[in-house]
C-alpha positions as CSV (number, residue, x, y, z in Angstrom):
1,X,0.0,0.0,0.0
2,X,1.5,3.2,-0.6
3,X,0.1,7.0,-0.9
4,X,1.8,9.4,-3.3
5,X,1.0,12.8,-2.7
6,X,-3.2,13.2,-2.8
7,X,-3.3,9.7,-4.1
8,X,-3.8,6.1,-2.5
9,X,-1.6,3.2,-4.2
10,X,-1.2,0.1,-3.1
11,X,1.6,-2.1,-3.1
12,X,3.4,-4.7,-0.6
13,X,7.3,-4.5,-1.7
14,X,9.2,-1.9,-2.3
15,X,12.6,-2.3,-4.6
16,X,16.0,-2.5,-3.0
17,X,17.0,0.5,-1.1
18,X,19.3,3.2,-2.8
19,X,22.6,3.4,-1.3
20,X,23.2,6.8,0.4
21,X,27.3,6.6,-0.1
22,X,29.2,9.6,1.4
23,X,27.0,10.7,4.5
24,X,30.5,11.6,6.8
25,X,31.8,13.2,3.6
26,X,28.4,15.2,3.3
27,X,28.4,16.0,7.2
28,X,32.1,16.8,7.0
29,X,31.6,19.5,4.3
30,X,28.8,20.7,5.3
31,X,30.4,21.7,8.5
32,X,33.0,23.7,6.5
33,X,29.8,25.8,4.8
34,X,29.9,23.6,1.8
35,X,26.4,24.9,0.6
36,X,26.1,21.6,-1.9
37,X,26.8,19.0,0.4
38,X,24.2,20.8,2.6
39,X,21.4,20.6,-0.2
40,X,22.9,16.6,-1.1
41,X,22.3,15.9,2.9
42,X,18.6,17.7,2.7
43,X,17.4,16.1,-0.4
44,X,19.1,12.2,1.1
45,X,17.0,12.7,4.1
46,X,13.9,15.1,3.4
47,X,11.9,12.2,3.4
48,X,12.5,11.1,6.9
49,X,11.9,13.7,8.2
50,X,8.7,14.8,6.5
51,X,7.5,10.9,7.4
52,X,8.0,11.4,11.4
53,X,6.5,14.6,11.3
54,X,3.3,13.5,8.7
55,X,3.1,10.8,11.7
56,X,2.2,13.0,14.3
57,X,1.4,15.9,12.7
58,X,-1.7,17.4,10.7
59,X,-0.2,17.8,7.1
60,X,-1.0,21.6,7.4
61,X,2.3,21.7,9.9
62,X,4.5,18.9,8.3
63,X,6.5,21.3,5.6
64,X,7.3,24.5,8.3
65,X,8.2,21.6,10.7
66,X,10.7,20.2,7.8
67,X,12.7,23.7,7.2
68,X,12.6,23.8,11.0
69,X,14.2,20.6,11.8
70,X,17.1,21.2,8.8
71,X,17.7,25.0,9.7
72,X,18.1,23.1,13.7
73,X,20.5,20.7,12.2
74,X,23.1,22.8,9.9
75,X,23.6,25.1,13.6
76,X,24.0,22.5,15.5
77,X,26.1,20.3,12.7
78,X,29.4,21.0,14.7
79,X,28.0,18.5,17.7
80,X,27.3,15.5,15.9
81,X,30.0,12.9,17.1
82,X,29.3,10.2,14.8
83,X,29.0,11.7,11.2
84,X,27.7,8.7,9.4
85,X,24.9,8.7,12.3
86,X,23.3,12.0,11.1
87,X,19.8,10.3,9.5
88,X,19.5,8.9,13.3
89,X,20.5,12.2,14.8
90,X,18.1,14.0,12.8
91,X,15.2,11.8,13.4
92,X,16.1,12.6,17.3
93,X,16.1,16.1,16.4
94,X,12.8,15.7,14.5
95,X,10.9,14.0,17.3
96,X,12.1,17.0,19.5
97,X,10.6,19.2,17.4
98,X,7.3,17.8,17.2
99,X,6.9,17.1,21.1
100,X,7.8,20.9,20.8
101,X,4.8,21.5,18.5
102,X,2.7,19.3,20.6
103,X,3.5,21.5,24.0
104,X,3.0,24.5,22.2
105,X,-0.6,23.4,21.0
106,X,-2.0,21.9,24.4
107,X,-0.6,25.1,25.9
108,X,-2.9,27.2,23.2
109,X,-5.5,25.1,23.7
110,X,-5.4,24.9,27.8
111,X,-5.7,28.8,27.2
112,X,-8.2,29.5,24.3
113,X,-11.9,30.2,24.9
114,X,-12.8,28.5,21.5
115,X,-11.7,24.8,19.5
116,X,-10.6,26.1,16.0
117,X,-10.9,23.0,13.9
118,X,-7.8,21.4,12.0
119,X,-6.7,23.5,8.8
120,X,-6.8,21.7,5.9
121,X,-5.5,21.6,2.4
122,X,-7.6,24.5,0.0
123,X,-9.9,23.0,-2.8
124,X,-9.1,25.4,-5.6
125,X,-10.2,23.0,-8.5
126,X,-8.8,19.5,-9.9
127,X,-12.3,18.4,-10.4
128,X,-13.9,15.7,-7.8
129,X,-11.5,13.0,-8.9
130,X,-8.7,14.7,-7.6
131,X,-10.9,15.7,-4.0
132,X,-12.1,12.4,-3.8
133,X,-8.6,11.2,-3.8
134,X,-7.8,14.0,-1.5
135,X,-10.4,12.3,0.9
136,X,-9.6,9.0,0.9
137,X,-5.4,9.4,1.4
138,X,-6.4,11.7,4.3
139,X,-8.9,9.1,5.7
140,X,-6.0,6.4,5.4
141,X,-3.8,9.0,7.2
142,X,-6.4,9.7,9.6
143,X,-6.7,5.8,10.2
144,X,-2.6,5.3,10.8
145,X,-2.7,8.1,13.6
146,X,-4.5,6.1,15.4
147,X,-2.3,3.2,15.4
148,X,0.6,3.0,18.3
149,X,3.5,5.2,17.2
150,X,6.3,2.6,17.1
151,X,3.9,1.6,14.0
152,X,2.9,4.9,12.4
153,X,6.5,5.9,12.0
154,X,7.4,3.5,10.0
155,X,4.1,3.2,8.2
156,X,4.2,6.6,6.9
157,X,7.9,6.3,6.0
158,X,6.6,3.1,3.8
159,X,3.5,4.2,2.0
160,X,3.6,8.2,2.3
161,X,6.9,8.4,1.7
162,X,7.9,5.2,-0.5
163,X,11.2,4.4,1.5
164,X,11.8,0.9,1.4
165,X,12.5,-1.3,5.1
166,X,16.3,-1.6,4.8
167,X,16.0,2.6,4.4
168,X,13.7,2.9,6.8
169,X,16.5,1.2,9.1
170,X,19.2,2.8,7.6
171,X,17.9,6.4,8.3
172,X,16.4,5.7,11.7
173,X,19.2,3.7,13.1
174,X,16.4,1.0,14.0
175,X,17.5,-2.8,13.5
176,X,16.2,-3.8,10.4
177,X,13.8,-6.3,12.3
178,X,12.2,-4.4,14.1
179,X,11.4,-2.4,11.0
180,X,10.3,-5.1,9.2
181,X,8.0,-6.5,12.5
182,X,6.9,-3.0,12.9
183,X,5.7,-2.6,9.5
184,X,3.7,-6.3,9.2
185,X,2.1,-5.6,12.4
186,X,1.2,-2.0,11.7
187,X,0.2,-3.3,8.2
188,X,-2.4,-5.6,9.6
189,X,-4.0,-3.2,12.1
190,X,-4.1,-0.6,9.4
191,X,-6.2,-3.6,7.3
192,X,-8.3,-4.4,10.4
193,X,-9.2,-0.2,10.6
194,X,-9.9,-0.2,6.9
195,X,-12.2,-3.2,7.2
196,X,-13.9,-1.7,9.9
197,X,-14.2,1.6,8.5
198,X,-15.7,-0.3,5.4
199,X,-18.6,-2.3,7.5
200,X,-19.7,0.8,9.3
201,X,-20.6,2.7,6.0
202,X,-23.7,2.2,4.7
């Protein structure tokens, strides 16, 4: 199963993951203000981070949340000690971020008169195919976020995102087991929500 964009595809194998050569070299530029090996390390690992954050996030939050988290990393490059460890460092660094968000939103909320719904995506045209599909990949979204995060991490890294479980590992610095049992498990709840959602309809 994976969703691209607006759209819901579905698929259970991905291909082999694409190696990410170079990651020290990248990290050891970068900290000398090498402005290419800055935008090599962004596009290598945009995805990761846009995945953790689409987890836990609405998607209305997920791209300031993204520039966040990279502007965060290039200052605080110089204290990474392991520099082929930075797609695990900035997955830390992501998570952070977002329990940041979180705090900041129960704080608002603790002190606001008034519930302002969710913002969501503008409907200026693309005809009812393309808000229909709209609809259903935020439904599917909607369903993963209520799975158990150690699930919907990886989930959205998988089908949102279309990294592959060896990348998934790779960039989280979580065994590749525990990917792969995270992702089968999340997998069949995800199914189990779907088929539910399915019987309730009329």
């Amino acid at each position: 199963m994976q969703v691209v964009k607006s759209e819901v595809l579905v698929s259970e194998e991905g291909g082999q993951a694409p190696a990410t050569p170079g990651t020290g070299a990248l990290v050891a530029a970068a900290r000398a203000g090498d402005r290419r090996a800055m935008g090599e390390l962004y596009q290598n690992h945009r995805r990761l981070v846009h995945g953790l954050a689409l987890a836990q996030l609405p998607p209305a939050d997920v791209d300031d949340l993204v520039q966040e988290v990279f502007l965060q990393a290039m200052r605080k490059l110089d204290s990474l000690r392991e520099v082929e460890a930075f797609g695990p460092w900035l997955a830390t660094i992501t998570r952070h971020s977002i329990a940041n968000r979180h705090r900041a939103r129960r704080l608002r909320a603790e002190t606001s008169d008034t519930d302002l719904p969710e913002a969501t995506d503008g409907a200026g045209g693309g005809g009812r195919s393309s808000a229909e599909a709209r609809a259903t990949a935020a439904e599917i979204l909607a369903l993963i976020h209520q799975l158990p995060l150690p699930y919907r991490e990886p989930l959205v890294l998988r089908l949102v995102e279309g990294m592959t479980g060896p990348e998934i590992a790779e960039r989280t610095g979580l065994a590749p087991a525990s990917v792969r049992v995270n992702l089968h498990r999340g997998m069949t709840k995800l199914r189990e929500l779907l088929q539910a959602r399915g019987e309730d309809r009329p």
